[in-house]
C-alpha positions, 0 to 999 in steps of 0.5 A: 437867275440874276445873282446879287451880292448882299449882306445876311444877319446873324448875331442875337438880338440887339447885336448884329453881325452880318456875312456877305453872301452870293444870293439869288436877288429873289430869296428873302435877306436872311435865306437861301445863299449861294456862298458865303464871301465873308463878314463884316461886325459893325460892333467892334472899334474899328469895325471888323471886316473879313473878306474872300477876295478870289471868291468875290471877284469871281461872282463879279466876273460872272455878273453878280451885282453888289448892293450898295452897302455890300459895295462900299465894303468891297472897297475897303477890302480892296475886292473892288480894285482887285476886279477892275485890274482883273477886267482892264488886264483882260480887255488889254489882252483881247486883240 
């Protein structure tokens, strides 16, 4: 099962909302997840983002690929450092 890390919408019409999820690349957008990581409102100045950086970084490790979106917004949560410190602390550490 390949494991993709994605944006969901919630929210009514014309006011969008979204939660980043672990989802099975095969499942429509808006249906079965795995795990909620978090949510982003685009509508708010500035943008509100609220991320589950443990949870990320564990689906990264697992392998889970992000979309591109869902990516740039990892960045700014700090998830994306935070995993490559985590994978370049356990490639030092291997003998």
């Amino acid at each position: 099962m390949a494991v993709k890390l994605r944006l969901t919408r919630v929210g009514k019409t014309k006011q969008p909302q979204y939660r980043i999820v672990a989802a099975d690349s095969r499942s429509p957008r808006d249906g079965r997840f795995i795990q909620i990581l978090g949510q982003y409102d685009p509508r708010q100045e500035p943008s509100a983002l609220v991320v589950d950086n443990d949870k990320v970084v564990h689906w990264l490790q697992q392998g889970a690929q992000p979309t591109e979106r869902v990516r740039k917004l990892l960045e700014i949560s700090g998830a994306m450092q935070q995993f490559q410190d985590a994978k370049g602390a356990a490639e030092g550490a291997t003998p």
